[in-house]
N, C-alpha and C positions, 0 to 999 in steps of 0.2 A: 550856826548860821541863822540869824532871824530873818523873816520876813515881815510884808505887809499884803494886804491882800483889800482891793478897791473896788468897789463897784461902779463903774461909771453910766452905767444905763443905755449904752450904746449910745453916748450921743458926744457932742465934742467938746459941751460944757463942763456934764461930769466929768471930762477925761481934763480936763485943763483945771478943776479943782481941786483933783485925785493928784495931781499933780504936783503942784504947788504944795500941797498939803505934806509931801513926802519930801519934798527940796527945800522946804522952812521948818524952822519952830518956832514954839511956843504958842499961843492959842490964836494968832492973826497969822494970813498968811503972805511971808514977809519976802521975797527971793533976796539973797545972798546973803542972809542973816540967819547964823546957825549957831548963836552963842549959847554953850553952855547943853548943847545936845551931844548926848555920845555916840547915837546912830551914826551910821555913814554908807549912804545909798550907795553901790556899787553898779547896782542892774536890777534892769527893768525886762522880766517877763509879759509877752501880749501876744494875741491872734487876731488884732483886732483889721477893720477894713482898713483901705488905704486914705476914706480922710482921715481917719484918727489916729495911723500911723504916722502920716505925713505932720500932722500935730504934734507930738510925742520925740517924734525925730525930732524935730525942729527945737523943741522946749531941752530934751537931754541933751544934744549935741552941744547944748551951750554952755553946760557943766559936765562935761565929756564922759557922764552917764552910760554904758553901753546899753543897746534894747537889743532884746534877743526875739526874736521871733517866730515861733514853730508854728505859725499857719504861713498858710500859701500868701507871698509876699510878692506885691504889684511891682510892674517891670520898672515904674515909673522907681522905686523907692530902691532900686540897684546899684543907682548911679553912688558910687565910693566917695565922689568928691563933694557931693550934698547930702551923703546921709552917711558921713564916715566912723560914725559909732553903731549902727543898723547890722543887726550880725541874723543873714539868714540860715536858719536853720531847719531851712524847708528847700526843695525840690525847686525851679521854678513852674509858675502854673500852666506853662506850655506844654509839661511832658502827659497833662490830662486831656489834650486837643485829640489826639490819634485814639486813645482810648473811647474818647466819647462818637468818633466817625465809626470805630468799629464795634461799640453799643448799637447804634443805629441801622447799620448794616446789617446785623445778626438777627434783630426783631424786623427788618424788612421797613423799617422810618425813614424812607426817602423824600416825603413831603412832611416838613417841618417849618417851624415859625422861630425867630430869633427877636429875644428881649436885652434891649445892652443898653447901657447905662451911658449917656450923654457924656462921655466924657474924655479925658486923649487916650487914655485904658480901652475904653471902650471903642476906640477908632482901630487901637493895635489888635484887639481880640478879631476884630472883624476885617483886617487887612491881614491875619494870620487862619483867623479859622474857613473865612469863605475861602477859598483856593483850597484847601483840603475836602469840603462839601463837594466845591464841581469834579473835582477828581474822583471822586468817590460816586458821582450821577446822583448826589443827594441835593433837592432843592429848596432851598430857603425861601417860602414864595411871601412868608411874611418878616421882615425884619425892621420892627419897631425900636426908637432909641428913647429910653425914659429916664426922665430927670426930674426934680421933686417941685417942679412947677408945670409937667407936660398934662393940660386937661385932658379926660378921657375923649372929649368930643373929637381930638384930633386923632385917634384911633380906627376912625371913620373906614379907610382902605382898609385894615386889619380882621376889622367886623364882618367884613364882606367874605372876606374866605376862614374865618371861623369855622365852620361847620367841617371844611374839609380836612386841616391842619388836627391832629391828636397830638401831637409833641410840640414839646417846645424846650430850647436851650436860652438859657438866662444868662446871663456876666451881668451879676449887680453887685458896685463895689462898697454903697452904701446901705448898711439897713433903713434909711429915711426911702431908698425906693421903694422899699415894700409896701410903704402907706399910699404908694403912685399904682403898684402894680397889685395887688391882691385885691380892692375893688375892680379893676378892669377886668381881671380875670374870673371874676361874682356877674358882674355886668354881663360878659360875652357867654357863659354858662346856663343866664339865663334866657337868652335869645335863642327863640323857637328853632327846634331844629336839633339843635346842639347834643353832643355824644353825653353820654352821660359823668365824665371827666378826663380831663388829660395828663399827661404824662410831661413831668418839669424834670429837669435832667439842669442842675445846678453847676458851675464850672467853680472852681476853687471848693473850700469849704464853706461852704454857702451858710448862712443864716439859716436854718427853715423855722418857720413862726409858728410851731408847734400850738401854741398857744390858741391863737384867732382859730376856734374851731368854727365858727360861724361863715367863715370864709374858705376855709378848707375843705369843704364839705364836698365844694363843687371840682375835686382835685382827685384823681385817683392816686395819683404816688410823685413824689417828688425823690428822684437820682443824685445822686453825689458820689463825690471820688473821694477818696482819701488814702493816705499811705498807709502800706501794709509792713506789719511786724510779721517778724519769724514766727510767731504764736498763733498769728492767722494760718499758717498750713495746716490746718486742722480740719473733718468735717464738717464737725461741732458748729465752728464759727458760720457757716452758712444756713442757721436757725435762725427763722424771726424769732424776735424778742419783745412781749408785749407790755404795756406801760399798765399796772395793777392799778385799772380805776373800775371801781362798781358798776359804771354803766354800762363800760364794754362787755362785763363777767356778766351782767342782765340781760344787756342785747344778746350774746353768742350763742351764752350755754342753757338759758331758761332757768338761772337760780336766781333769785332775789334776797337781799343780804337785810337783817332787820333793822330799822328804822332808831331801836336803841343805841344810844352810844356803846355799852360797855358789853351789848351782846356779842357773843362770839360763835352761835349755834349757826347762824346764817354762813357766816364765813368759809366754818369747816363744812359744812356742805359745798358750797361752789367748790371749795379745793377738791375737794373730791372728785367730783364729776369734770372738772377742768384737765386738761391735758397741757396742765402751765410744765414749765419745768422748776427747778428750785429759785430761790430769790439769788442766790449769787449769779445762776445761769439766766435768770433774769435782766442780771444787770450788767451783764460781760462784754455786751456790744457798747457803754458807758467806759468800763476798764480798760476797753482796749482803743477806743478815741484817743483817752486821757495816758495812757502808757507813755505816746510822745512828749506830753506835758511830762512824766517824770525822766525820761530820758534827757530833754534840755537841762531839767535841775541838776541831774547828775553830770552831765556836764559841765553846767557853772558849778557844782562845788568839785570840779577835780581842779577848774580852773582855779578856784581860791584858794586851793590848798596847795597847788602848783604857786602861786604869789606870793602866800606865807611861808611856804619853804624855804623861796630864793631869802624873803628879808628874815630869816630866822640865822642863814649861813651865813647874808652879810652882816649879820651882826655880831657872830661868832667870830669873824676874818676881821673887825674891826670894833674890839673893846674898848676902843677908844669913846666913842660914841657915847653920848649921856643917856638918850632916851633914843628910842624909835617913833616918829611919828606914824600918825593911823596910816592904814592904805589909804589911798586917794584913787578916784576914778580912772583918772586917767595913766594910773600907775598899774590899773587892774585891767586896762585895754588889751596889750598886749599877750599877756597869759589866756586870756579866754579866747582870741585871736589863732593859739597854738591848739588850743585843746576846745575845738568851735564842733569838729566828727568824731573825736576822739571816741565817746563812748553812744555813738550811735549805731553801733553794729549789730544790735537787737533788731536796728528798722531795716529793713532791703534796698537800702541804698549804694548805688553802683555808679559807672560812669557809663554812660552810651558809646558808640563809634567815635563823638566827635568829641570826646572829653569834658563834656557836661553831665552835670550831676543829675541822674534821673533816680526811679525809684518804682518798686513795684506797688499797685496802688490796688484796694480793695471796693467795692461797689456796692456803697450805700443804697438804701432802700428804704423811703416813710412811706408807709402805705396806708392814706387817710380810708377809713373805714365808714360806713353812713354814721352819719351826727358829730363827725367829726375827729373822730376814735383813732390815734396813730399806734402805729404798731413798726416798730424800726427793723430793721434786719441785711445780713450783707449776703448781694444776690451772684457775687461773683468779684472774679481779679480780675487783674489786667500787667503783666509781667512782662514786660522784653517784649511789646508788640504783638504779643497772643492774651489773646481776651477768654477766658473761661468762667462759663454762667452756671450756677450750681441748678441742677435738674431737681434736687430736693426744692430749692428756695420755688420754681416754678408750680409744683403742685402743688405749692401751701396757698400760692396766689389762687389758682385754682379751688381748693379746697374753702378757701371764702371768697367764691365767685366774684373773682376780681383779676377774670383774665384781661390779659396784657389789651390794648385798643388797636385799630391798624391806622397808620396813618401812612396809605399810598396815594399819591393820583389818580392811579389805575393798578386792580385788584394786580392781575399778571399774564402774562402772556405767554402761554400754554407753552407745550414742543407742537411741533411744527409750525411754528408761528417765529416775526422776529419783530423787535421793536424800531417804530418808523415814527420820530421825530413830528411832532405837531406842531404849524410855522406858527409864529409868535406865541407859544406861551411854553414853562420852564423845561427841560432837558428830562424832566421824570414824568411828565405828562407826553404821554405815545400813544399813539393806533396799534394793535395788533395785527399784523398782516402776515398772509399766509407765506411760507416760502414759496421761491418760486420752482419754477418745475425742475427734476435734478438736483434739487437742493434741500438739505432736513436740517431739524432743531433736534435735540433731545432730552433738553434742559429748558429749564423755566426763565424767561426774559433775557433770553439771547436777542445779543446786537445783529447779531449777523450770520445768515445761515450754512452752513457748511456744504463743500461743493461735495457733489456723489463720486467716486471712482468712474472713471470712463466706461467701465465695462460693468457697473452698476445703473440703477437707476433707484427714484426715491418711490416709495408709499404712496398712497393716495392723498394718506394723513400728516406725510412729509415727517415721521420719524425713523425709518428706516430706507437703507440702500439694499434693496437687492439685487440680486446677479441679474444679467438683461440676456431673452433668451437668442439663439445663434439662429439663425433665419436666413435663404437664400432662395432664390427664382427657382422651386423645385418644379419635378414634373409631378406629385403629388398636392400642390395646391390647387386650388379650384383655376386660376390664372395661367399656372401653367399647362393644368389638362385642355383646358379651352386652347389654347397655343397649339399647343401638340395636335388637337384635335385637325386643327384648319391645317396646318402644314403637313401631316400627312396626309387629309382628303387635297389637299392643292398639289400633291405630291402624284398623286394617283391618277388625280385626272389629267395634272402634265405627261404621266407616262400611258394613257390611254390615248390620246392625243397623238403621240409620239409613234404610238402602236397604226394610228389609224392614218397619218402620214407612209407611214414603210408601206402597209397594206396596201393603200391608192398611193401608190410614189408612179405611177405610168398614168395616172390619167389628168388629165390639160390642165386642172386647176392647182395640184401640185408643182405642174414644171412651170408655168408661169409665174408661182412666187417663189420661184429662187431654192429649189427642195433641199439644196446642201445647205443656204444659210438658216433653213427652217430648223433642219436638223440641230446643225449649233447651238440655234437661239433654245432650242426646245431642252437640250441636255443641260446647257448654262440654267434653265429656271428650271430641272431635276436640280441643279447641285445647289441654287439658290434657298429651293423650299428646303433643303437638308441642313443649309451652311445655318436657318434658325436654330438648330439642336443645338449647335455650342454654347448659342447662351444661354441655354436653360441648366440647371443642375448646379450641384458645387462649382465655384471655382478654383480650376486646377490652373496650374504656370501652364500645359500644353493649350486648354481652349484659351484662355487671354492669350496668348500669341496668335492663335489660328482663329479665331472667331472674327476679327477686324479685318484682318489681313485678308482673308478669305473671302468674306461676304464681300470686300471691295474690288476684287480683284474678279469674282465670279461676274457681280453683275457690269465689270467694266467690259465685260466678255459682251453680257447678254445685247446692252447697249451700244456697242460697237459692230453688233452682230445686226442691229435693229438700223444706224447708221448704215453699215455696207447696204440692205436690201433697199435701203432708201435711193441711194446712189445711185443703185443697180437700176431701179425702177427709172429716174430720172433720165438716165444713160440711154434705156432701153427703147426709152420713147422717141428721145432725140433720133436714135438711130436707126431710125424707118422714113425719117427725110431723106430723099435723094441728094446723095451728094456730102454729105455731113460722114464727117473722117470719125468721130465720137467711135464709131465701133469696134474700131482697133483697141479700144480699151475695156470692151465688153469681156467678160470672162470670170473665172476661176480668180487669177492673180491680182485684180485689182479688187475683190470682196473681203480676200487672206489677207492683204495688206492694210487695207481699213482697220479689220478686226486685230492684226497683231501689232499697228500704229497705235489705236487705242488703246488696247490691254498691256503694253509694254510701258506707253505712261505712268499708269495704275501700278502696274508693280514693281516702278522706278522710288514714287513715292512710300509705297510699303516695306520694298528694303531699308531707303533712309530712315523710315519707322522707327523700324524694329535694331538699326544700326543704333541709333541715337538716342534713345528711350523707350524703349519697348513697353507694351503693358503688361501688369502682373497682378496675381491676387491681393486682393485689399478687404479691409472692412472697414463700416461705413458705421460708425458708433454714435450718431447723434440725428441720423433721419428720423429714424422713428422710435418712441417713447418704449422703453423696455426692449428694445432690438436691436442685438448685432446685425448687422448686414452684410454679408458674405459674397462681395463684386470683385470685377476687372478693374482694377486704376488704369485709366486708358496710356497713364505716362504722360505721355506728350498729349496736351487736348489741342495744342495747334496740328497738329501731323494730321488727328482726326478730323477735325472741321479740315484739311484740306482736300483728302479725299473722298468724302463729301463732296467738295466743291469740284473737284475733276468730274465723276459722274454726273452732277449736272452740267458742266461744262461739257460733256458729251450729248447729254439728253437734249442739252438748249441747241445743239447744232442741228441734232436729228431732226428734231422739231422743225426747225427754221426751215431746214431742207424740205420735209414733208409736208410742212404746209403751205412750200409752192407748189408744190405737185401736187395739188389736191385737187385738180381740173382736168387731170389727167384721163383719160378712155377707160371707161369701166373694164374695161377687161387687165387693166393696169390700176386698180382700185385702190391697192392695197396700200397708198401714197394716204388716203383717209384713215383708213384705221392705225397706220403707225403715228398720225397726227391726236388721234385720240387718247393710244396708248402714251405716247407722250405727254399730254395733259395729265393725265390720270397719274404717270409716275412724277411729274412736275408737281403738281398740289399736294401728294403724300408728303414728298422729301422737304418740299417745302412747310406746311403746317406740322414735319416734324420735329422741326429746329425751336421754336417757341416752347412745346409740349415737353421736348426734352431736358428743355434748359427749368423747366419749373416743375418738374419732379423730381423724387427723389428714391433712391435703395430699388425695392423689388421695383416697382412702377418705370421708374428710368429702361429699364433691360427690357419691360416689356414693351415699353413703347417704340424699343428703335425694334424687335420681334415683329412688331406688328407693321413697322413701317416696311419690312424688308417682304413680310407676305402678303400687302398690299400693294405696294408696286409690280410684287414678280405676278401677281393676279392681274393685276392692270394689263402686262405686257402681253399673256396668256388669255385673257379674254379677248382683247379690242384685236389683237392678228388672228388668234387660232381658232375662234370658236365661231364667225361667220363662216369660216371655210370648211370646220365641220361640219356645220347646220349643212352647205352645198354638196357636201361628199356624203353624209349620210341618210339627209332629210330630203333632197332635191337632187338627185344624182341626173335631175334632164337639164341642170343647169351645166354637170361639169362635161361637157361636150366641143368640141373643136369648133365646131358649127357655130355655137354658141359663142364664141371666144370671137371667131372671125366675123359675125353677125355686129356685136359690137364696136369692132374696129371700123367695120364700112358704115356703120351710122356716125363715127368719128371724122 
């Protein structure tokens, strides 16, 4: 098999001369004049971009030439019915899109700048690769399109966030853009500010212009993909590999090579002191590029020997035949056609899910060194959607302090922190904001923070939940001993009270207010100041049944008890008018009946309570920070606010009543002070409905504690304690004399 071998100089002159010059003979170059030549072009080897493939196609396809192509081959040049001699022999270049999001993602490059080539390629790369960016929360905050007439001046917007951009991804399908874009990139490097170089991450097999060191200077590393052979599982292959030029071996290692041509003493020193490896392992990341290059040959020569076999048998099958003519191109399409994979199974090439031909791809690395120095090497794979970076290739970066740049928005956002959106500007530029309470991170740029267990709570620092502690209305907190404190001195001095009633029960100022309903009143505010113990302590299922039920039902006593002597009082007066029938209803049975009209209400309500919802222990897991709350769920909160409203529905009668009778004969006085008492139990109950409803956990229990020992104080003061002051302090008051003294000034 011969061939030819063309240089065309990357451009699309050379390639249209190189051309012609292999499709004619003789020393002009003639198309379709091939007299007297024995060659016979079969196929056309190339990696070239897609306009000079688009070229080539075009010029073969018209002598049915096949062109085989083992680089990465534009979507544009797929199409079978325009480029039906075009035999890809690559990958297409979509299956390096995933690999390059998950490049970015792994070094943390979520602020990136995109370079793409003016053209309908470059429309598809950027209607295929942007949607995989926003998926990924990577933002492309500069995406320039250059074409080999764009001035730098219009660059202008791009300039402006220079500084913050480190990466950038290219799709340039031309080498004529690099005469556009490697000055822009000199330009914007030198603009004050600027990192000390960035990071180019190439899509296809990119060009890189090794060459222009004057311009590369200003570059830290330029990325590429490429497909990987079986030979790359090695972990050899993830060794930089450096280019043997004197200035590098001067700059690195401090030898200097003599200035002689034919000396050799300088030489073998630098080797010496260098930590090169051999010149084959020198050159193995060159071998293994080009490998594919021999795998496509072998493949077109199984193809042509597949061709001459078939015309070898039919010319055995048919003696008849004079001669055999040459192959002809288009007689050699179809055999290469059969045998296009055949002997590619050295490369890792497979089919994906959807029955497209993908391939595990290995990651290039030129790492421009100062003055321009490259040094090539592969930093990692990319196989089946898992990307692996070799840890040797990063320390070597390291080791010629040329670590990697960062190119984020914002550095990151700690744990207990979460990322909150900045309005108008791109999705990777966020505020770090603290979680909120109950809530922790534990990880670094979390979206969103994680809710605590109920019976947790968060850190200060918002990365940890812990346990929240068990807490309830004890008698060992400061709030409950103060409680306890008042309701047993309110306790004792109702039963001193009570004491000094029995004692003076014979003399005038006792039997005038009514001694049996005193009595009542006096044992209902003993059971009153007691019925507070239930809400204090644990709670248990018996005090949530009895602590409501109780307290309401006692003081429906008390204020039914405070009603009757109102009555009593009103009746009593009436019935010292001559003639006035009222006192047939004076007595014993019309006090009892008051009191057990009222209290029979009250515990009409309380059965239905406790029939139809009863209350029960509960806990209160979100009142306060770090605390369970260990309360009565009252059940039903309507049953509670009604009886509530019964008791003052009692109290507001009392009252009404009392404070007609408040003109009444001092010696029938006591018409004022149950008018007081009444106020005084009126403005508790009432300023205790507002307080209630806007507290919360321990505080709630103690406020209705406090409303049930202020009111039963209220009732205990404003009756009991002027008539002590007279029985103990002033006993010339409590006299008959006295009594009947102020009746006749009435």
């Amino acid at each position: 098999m011969g061939y030819n071998i063309h240089d065309n100089y990357m451009s699309t002159l050379g390639t249209s001369e190189a051309l012609l010059d292999m499709l004619s003979t003789g020393e002009a170059n003639v198309p379709n004049y091939g007299c007297g030549r024995e060659e016979n072009l079969l196929g056309h080897l190339d990696a070239a971009d897609r306009e000079i493939s688009t070229l080539m196609s075009t010029l073969l396809s018209t002598y049915k030439v096949s062109q085989i192509s083992y680089g990465i081959v534009s979507e544009a040049l797929s199409d079978k019915s325009q480029f039906p001699f075009l035999h890809r022999m690559h990958p297409k270049d979509g299956i390096q899109y995933p690999g390059i999001v998950r490049l970015l993602l792994h070094f943390g490059w979520t602020f990136i700048g995109l370079f793409v080539s003016d053209t309908e390629n470059g429309d598809t790369f950027i209607k295929t690769f942007a949607p995989m960016l926003v998926r990924s929360g990577i933002c492309a905050v500069i995406s320039q399109r250059i074409s080999t007439t764009t001035p730098i001046a219009s660059f202008s917007e791009a300039l402006s966030k220079w500084k913050r951009v480190n990466v950038f991804v290219h799709f340039m399908e031309y080498a004529s853009l690099w005469d556009r874009l490697l000055p822009f990139h000199s330009t914007l490097e030198a603009f004050p500010g600027s990192s000390e170089g960035k990071v180019w991450i190439m899509t296809g097999l990119g060009i890189h212009p090794v060459g222009q060191n004057r311009l590369l200077k200003y570059v830290h590393s330029i990325w590429s993909f490429a497909l990987l052979g079986k030979e790359m599982a090695k972990d050899d292959a993830f060794e930089f590999n450096i280019f043997v030029e004197p200035q590098f071996e001067e700059t690195y290692f401090h030898c200097f090579f003599s200035r002689h041509v034919f000396s050799v003493k300088g030489r073998r020193r630098c080797t010496q002191i260098m930590p090169l490896e051999t010149e084959v392992k020198k050159n193995s990341i060159w071998i293994q590029n080009y490998y594919h290059v021999y795998s496509v040959i072998n493949t077109l020569a199984h193809a042509l020997n597949a061709a001459y076999s078939f015309r070898s048998r039919r010319r055995k099958e048919d003696e008849k035949t004079p001669g055999t003519p040459r192959l002809q191109p288009w007689q050699f399409y179809p055999f290469l056609e059969k045998n296009e994979f055949g002997n590619l199974s050295e490369m890792k090439l497979y089919l994906d899910q959807n029955g497209d031909l993908t391939a595990a791809l290995k990651i290039m690395g030129l790492l421009i060194l100062p003055e321009g120095h490259p040094i090539q090497g592969v930093l990692g794979t990319f196989e089946r959607q898992r990307l692996s970076i070799s840890p040797s290739a990063l320390s070597r970066l390291q080791f010629l302090n040329k670590s990697l740049p960062q190119s984020k928005c914002v550095e990151i956002c700690c744990p207990g922190f979460f990322k909150q959106d900045r309005e108008g500007e791109p999705v990777c530029c966020y505020d770090c904001v603290a979680c909120p309470e109950g809530t922790i991170s534990t990880q670094e740029d979390i979206e969103k923070c994680t809710k605590c267990p109920d019976d947790q709570y968060s850190t200060e620092n918002r990365v940890q939940c812990v346990p929240k502690r068990i807490t309830f209305l004890s008698y060992e907190d400061c709030l409950g001993i103060i409680l306890t404190s008042f309701a047993l001195l309110l306790f004792l001095i109702t039963g001193l009270v009570l004491i000094i009633f029995i004692k003076y029960l014979e003399t005038p100022l006792v039997k005038a207010n009514n001694r049996d309903l005193s009595y009542i009143l006096l044992v209902t505010l003993l059971l009153c100041f007691l019925s507070s113990f239930l809400f204090l302590g644990q709670p248990r299922k018996a005090t949530c049944l009895l602590r409501q039920t109780m307290f309401s039902i006692i003081f429906s006593v008390a204020v039914s008890s405070v009603l009757a002597k109102t009555v009593t009082v009103v009746l009593a007066f009436l019935a010292t008018k001559p003639g006035n029938r009222v006192r047939k209803w004076l007595g014993k049975s019309l006090a009892n009946s008051i009191i057990f009209s009222g209290s029979a209400g009250q515990i009409f309500i309380c059965a239905l309570w406790l029939g139809i919802s009863p209350p029960f222990p509960d806990s209160d897991l979100h009142s306060q920070t770090g605390e369970i709350i260990l309360q009565c769920n009252e059940g039903s909160i309507s049953m509670f606010y009604i009886t509530l409203s019964y008791m003052c529905f009692l109290a507001a009668i009392c009252f009404m009543v009392a404070f007609l009778a408040r003109y009444l004969p001092g010696a029938f006085n006591e018409a004022k002070l149950i008018t007081f008492s009444m106020l005084v139990f009126c403005s508790v109950w009432i300023s205790f409905l507002p307080t209630y409803l806007s507290t919360k956990g321990k505080s709630m229990v103690a406020v209705q504690v406090f409303s049930i020992l202020a009111s039963s104080a209220g009732l205990l003061g404003c009756i009991f304690f002027p008539k002590c002051y007279i029985i103990i302090l002033r006993p010339d008051l409590n006299t008959k004399e006295q009594l009947m003294m102020k009746v006749q000034n009435l």
